[in-house]
Each structure stands twice: as C-alpha cells, then as structure tokens.
C-alpha positions as CSV (number, residue, x, y, z in Angstrom):
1,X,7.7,168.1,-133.4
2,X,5.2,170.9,-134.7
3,X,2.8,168.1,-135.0
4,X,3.1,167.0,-131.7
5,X,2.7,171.1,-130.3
6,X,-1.1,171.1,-131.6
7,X,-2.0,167.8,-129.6
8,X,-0.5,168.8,-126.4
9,X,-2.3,171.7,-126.4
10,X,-5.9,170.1,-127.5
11,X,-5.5,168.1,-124.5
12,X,-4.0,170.4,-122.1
13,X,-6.9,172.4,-121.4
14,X,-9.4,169.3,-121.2
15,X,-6.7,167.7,-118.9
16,X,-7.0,170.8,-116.6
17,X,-10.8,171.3,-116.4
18,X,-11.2,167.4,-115.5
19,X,-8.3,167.7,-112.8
20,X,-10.2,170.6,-111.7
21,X,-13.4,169.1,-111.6
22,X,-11.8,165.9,-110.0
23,X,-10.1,167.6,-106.8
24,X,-11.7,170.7,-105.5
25,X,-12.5,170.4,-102.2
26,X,-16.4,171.1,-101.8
27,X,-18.1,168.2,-100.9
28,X,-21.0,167.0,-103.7
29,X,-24.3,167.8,-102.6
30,X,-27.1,166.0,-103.6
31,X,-31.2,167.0,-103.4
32,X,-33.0,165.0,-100.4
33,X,-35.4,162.9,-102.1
34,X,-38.8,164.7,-102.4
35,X,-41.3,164.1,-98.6
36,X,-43.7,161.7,-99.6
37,X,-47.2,163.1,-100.0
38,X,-49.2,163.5,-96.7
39,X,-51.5,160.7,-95.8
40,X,-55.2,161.8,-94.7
41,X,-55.7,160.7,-91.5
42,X,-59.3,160.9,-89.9
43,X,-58.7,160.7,-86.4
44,X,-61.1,158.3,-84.9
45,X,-62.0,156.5,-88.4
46,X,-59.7,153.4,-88.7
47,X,-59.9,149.9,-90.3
48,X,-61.3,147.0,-88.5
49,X,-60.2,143.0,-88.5
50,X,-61.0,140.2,-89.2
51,X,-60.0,136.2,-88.4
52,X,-59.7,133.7,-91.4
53,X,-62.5,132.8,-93.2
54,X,-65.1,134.9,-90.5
55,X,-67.7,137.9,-90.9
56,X,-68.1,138.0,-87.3
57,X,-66.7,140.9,-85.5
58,X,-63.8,140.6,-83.3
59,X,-63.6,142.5,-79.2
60,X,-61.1,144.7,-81.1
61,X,-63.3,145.4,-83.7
62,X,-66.0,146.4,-81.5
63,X,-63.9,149.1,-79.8
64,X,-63.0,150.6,-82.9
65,X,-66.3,150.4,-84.4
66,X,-67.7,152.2,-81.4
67,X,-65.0,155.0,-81.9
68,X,-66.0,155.1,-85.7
69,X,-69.7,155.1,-84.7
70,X,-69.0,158.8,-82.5
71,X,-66.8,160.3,-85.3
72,X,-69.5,159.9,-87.9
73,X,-72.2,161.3,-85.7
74,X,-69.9,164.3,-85.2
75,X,-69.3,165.0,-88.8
76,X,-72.7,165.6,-90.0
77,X,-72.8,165.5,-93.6
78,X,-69.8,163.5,-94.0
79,X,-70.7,160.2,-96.0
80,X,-69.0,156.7,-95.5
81,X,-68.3,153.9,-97.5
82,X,-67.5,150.8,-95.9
83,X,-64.7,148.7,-98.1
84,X,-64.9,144.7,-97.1
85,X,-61.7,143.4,-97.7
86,X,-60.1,139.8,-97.8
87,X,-57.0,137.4,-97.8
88,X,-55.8,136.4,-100.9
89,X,-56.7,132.6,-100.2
90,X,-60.2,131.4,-101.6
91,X,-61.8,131.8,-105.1
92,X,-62.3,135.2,-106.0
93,X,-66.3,134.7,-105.7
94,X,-66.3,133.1,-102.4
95,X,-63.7,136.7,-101.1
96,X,-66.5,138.7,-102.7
97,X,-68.9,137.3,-100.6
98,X,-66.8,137.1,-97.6
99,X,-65.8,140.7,-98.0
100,X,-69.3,142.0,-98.4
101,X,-70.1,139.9,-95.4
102,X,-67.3,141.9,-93.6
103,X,-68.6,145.3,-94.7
104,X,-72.2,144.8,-93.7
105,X,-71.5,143.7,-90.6
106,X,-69.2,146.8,-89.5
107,X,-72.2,148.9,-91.2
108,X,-74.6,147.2,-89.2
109,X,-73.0,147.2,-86.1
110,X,-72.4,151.3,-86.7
111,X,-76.0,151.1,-87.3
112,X,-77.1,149.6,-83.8
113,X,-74.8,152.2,-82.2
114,X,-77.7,154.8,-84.1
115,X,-75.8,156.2,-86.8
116,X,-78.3,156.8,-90.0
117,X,-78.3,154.1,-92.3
118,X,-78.5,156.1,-95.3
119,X,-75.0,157.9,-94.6
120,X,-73.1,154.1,-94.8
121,X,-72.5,152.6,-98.0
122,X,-70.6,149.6,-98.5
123,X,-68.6,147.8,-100.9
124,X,-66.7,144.4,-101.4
125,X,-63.1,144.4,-102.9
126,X,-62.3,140.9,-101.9
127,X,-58.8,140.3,-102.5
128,X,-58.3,142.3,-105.2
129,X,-56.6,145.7,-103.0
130,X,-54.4,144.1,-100.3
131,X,-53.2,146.6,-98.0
132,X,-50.0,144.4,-97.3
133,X,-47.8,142.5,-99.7
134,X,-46.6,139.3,-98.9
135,X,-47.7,135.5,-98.8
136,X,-47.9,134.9,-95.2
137,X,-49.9,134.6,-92.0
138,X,-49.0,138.5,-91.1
139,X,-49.7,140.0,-94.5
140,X,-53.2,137.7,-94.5
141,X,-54.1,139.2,-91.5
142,X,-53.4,143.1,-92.1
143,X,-55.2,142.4,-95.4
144,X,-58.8,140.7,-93.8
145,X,-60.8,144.0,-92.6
146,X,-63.2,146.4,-93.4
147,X,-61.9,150.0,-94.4
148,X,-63.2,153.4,-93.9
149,X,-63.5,156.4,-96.7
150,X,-65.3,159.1,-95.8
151,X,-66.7,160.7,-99.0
C-alpha cells in the first residue's frame, strides 16, 4: 500500500486543477478578430465598365466619367493614373491591348470634359489583377474596366 499512497497523491492535485479548469462557470471569451484595414475611398473617383471584347464607353461609363472629370479639377495637384483592365478570356497580348484601349479612352474622354492631359497617366494590366475571382459571366464583367488611383 505505501506505494500506491505516492501515486494517489501525484495525481490528486493535477486531477483537481483540470476539474477546476473544466467546470468554473465563466464563460470563455475569445478576442474579436482584428477590423480589417480601412479602404481609401475617393468620393467621386470610381471605376468604369466595360462590355466584352469593347473599348468603347458605355451610358454608365459616361456618367461616372463626368463625375471623375469634376473631382479631378477640384483636387489640383492631385495626379491620376488610369488602370485598363480585362477579362481573363483572350491571349494575354490581345488583353494588353484591349486594356490600354480601355484606359485611353476613359483618359480621353476626361480630357474632352477639359481636364489637363498632363495630370492623367494610364496603364494596361490586362488580366493580370482581376478585381473578382471567379470563372463566370459576373466575375468577367466586374473585372472589364478602367480603374482610378490618384497619386
């Protein structure tokens, strides 16, 4: 029996902190996942679409581009690049093109509405920075526009 004394009370005390542990009655409480970072919105400066396979701009587009056109001529000294995006379907040459299309003709069309040239830059992603995941029509078409980044 004095070899059995020892044992009992090596896992006596264990036995009771685990117990303990096991039923208090405070609920667990657990961190919130961190916020996610803010996104930087510039009000009046939003993307612009684009159909399949087409440079031309959209009635949508125009609107938007109009409202893009007076937010630029109210921050002076504020540079934009314009970002000419595309589907993934096509070659990636032939979305090159296509996106640099895009981008030129939002710039342009900013242009006519008498913003200075010299304060729009542009660039052509193609396909390579979808905004939307996915292999269908409604990704396709969130991913065919021209973007915004003011510098």
């Amino acid at each position: 029996m004095k070899s059995i004394k020892p044992l009992v009370r090596s896992l006596f005390i264990p036995g009771m902190l685990f117990l303990g542990a096991c039923c208090h009655e405070k609920p667990v409480v657990v961190a919130p996942p961190p916020p996610p970072p803010p996104a930087i919105i510039l009000p009046g400066l939003s993307d612009v679409f684009f159909d399949f396979d087409k440079s031309e701009l959209r009635t949508d587009a125009v609107e938007q581009l109009k409202t893009n056109a007076n937010w630029i001529k109210a921050t002076a000294g504020k540079k934009v690049i314009v970002e000419g995006h595309c589907d993934e379907r096509g070659t990636n040459e032939y979305n090159l093109a296509l996106g640099e299309r895009r981008a030129n003709s939002a710039k342009d069309y900013i242009v006519n509405l008498g913003v200075d040239p010299a304060r729009l830059n542009t660039v052509s992603f193609g396909e390579e920075k979808p905004f939307a995941a996915g292999h269908n029509e409604d990704a396709w078409a969130q991913n065919r526009r021209a973007h915004f980044v003011a510098e």
